[in-house]
NUMARKE-542210 format. One line per field, with one value per residue (C-alpha): residue in one letter; residue number from 1; x, z, y. Coordinates in nm, 4 decimals, always signed. Layout:
<nodes>
type a/...
seq NUM/...
px X/...
pz Z/...
py Y/...
</nodes>
This chain:
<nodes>
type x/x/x/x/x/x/x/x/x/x/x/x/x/x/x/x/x/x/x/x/x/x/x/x/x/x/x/x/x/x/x/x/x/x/x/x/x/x/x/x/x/x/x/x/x/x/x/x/x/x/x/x/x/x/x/x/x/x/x/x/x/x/x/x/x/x/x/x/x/x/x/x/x/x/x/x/x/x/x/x/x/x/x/x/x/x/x/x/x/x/x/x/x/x/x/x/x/x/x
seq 1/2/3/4/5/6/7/8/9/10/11/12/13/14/15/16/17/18/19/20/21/22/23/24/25/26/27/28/29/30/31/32/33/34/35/36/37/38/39/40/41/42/43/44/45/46/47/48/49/50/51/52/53/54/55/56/57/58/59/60/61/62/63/64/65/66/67/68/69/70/71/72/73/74/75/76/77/78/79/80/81/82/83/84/85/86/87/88/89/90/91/92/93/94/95/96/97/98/99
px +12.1974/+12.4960/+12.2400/+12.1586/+12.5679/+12.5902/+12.3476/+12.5083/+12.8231/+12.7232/+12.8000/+12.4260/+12.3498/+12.2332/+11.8646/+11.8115/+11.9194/+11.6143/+11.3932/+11.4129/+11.5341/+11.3997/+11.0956/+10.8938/+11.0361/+11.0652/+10.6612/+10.5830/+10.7785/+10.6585/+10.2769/+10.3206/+10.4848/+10.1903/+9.9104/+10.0870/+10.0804/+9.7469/+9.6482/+9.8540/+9.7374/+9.4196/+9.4285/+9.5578/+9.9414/+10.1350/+10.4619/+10.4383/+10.2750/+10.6003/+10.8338/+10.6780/+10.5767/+10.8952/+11.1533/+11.0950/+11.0695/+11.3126/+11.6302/+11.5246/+11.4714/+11.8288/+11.9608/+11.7584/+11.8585/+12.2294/+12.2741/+12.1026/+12.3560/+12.6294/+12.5320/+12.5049/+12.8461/+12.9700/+12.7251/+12.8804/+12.5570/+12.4479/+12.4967/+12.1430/+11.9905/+12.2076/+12.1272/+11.7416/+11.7672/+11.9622/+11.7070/+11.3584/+11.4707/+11.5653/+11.2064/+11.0468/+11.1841/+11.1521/+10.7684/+10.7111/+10.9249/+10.7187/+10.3818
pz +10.0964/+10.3438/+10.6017/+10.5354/+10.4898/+10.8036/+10.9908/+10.8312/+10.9560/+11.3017/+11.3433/+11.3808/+11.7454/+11.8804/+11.9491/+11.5979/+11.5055/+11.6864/+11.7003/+11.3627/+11.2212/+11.3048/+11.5147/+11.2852/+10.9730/+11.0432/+11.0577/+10.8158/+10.4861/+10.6367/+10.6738/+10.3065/+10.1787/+10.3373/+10.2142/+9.9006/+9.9372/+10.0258/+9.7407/+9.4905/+9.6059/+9.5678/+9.2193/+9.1971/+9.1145/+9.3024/+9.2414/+9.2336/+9.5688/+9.7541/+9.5657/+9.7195/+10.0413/+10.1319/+9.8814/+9.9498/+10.3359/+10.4134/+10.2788/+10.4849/+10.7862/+10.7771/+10.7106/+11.0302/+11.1987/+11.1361/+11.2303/+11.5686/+11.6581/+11.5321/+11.6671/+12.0570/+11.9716/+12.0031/+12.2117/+12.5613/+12.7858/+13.0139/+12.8584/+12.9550/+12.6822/+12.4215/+12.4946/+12.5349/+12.1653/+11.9683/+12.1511/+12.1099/+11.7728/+11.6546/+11.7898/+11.6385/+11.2730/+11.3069/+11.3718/+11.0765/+10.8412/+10.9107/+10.8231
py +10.2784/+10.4080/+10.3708/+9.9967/+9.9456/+10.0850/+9.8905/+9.5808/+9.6714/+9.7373/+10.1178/+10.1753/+10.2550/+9.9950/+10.1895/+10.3032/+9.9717/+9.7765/+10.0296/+10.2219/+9.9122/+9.6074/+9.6775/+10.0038/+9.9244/+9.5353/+9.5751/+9.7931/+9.5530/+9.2685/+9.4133/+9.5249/+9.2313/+8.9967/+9.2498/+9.1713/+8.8179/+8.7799/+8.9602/+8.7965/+8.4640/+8.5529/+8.6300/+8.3116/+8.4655/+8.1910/+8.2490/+8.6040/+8.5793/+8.4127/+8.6189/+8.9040/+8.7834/+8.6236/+8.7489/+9.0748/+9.0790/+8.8112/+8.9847/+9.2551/+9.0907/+8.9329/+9.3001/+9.4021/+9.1126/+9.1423/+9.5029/+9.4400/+9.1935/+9.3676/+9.6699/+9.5188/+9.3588/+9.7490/+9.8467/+10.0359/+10.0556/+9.7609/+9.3994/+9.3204/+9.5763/+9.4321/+9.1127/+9.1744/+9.3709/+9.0477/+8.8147/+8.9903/+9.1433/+8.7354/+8.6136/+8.9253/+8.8929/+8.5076/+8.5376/+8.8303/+8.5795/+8.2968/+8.4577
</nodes>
Protein backbone atom coordinates (compact mmCIF):
# COMPACT_ATOMS: atom_id res chain seq x y z
CA UNK A 1 0.00 0.00 0.00
CA UNK A 2 2.99 2.67 0.78
CA UNK A 3 4.17 1.67 -2.53
CA UNK A 4 0.93 2.53 -4.48
CA UNK A 5 0.75 5.94 -2.12
CA UNK A 6 3.93 6.55 -3.29
CA UNK A 7 3.51 6.14 -6.87
CA UNK A 8 0.39 8.35 -6.52
CA UNK A 9 2.28 10.91 -5.06
CA UNK A 10 5.00 10.99 -7.51
CA UNK A 11 8.11 9.97 -5.39
CA UNK A 12 8.32 6.80 -7.47
CA UNK A 13 11.29 7.07 -9.84
CA UNK A 14 10.20 7.81 -12.70
CA UNK A 15 11.61 4.15 -14.25
CA UNK A 16 9.96 1.96 -11.72
CA UNK A 17 7.08 4.07 -12.21
CA UNK A 18 6.54 3.14 -16.11
CA UNK A 19 8.18 0.20 -16.16
CA UNK A 20 7.28 -1.71 -12.90
CA UNK A 21 4.23 0.24 -12.88
CA UNK A 22 2.45 0.87 -15.75
CA UNK A 23 4.01 -1.20 -18.47
CA UNK A 24 4.54 -5.17 -16.48
CA UNK A 25 2.01 -4.73 -14.07
CA UNK A 26 -0.27 -2.42 -16.34
CA UNK A 27 -0.39 -5.84 -18.54
CA UNK A 28 -0.57 -8.33 -16.31
CA UNK A 29 -4.31 -6.76 -14.31
CA UNK A 30 -5.47 -5.88 -17.42
CA UNK A 31 -4.65 -9.53 -19.09
CA UNK A 32 -6.31 -10.97 -15.91
CA UNK A 33 -9.09 -8.71 -15.66
CA UNK A 34 -10.06 -9.45 -19.56
CA UNK A 35 -9.42 -13.33 -19.07
CA UNK A 36 -11.91 -12.62 -16.45
CA UNK A 37 -14.21 -10.89 -18.53
CA UNK A 38 -14.29 -13.11 -21.20
CA UNK A 39 -15.07 -15.75 -19.01
CA UNK A 40 -17.70 -14.18 -17.07
CA UNK A 41 -19.45 -13.16 -20.18
CA UNK A 42 -19.46 -16.29 -21.29
CA UNK A 43 -21.28 -17.79 -18.60
CA UNK A 44 -23.56 -15.32 -19.36
CA UNK A 45 -22.54 -13.22 -15.85
CA UNK A 46 -22.99 -9.71 -17.36
CA UNK A 47 -22.59 -7.54 -14.80
CA UNK A 48 -20.12 -9.42 -13.07
CA UNK A 49 -18.21 -9.47 -16.28
CA UNK A 50 -17.74 -5.40 -16.47
CA UNK A 51 -17.25 -5.13 -12.87
CA UNK A 52 -14.34 -7.20 -13.29
CA UNK A 53 -13.14 -6.33 -16.55
CA UNK A 54 -13.27 -2.68 -16.13
CA UNK A 55 -13.76 -2.05 -12.41
CA UNK A 56 -11.02 -3.81 -11.51
CA UNK A 57 -8.39 -2.70 -14.11
CA UNK A 58 -9.48 0.80 -14.60
CA UNK A 59 -8.76 2.10 -11.03
CA UNK A 60 -5.54 0.69 -11.57
CA UNK A 61 -4.73 2.07 -14.65
CA UNK A 62 -5.48 5.68 -13.36
CA UNK A 63 -3.13 4.80 -10.30
CA UNK A 64 -0.46 3.79 -12.99
CA UNK A 65 -1.27 6.54 -14.98
CA UNK A 66 -1.03 9.20 -12.31
CA UNK A 67 2.27 8.20 -10.82
CA UNK A 68 3.91 8.27 -14.29
CA UNK A 69 3.07 11.80 -14.68
CA UNK A 70 3.79 12.77 -11.42
CA UNK A 71 6.77 11.02 -11.29
CA UNK A 72 8.32 12.87 -14.73
CA UNK A 73 7.00 16.09 -13.05
CA UNK A 74 10.18 15.38 -10.55
CA UNK A 75 12.00 13.65 -12.78
CA UNK A 76 15.95 15.24 -13.17
CA UNK A 77 17.22 13.30 -16.36
CA UNK A 78 16.53 14.59 -19.96
CA UNK A 79 12.92 16.14 -20.53
CA UNK A 80 12.58 13.98 -23.57
CA UNK A 81 12.37 10.59 -21.38
CA UNK A 82 9.82 12.13 -19.21
CA UNK A 83 7.92 13.22 -21.77
CA UNK A 84 8.16 9.94 -23.91
CA UNK A 85 7.08 7.95 -20.39
CA UNK A 86 3.65 10.36 -19.66
CA UNK A 87 2.91 10.02 -23.49
CA UNK A 88 3.46 6.22 -24.31
CA UNK A 89 2.39 5.25 -20.72
CA UNK A 90 -1.23 7.52 -21.51
CA UNK A 91 -1.63 5.64 -25.05
CA UNK A 92 -0.62 2.36 -23.40
CA UNK A 93 -3.18 2.36 -20.43
CA UNK A 94 -5.76 4.02 -22.80
CA UNK A 95 -5.57 0.99 -25.26
CA UNK A 96 -5.56 -1.87 -22.19
CA UNK A 97 -8.71 0.23 -20.74
CA UNK A 98 -10.52 0.12 -23.81
CA UNK A 99 -10.38 -3.68 -24.35
Amino acid sequence: MRAALRLWRGEAPLDVAFWNWAVISGLVVNITTTIGFFLLFKEGQILAAYLVGYGMSLPYNLLALVGVWRSAARYAGPPLHATLARWVATLLLAVLSAT
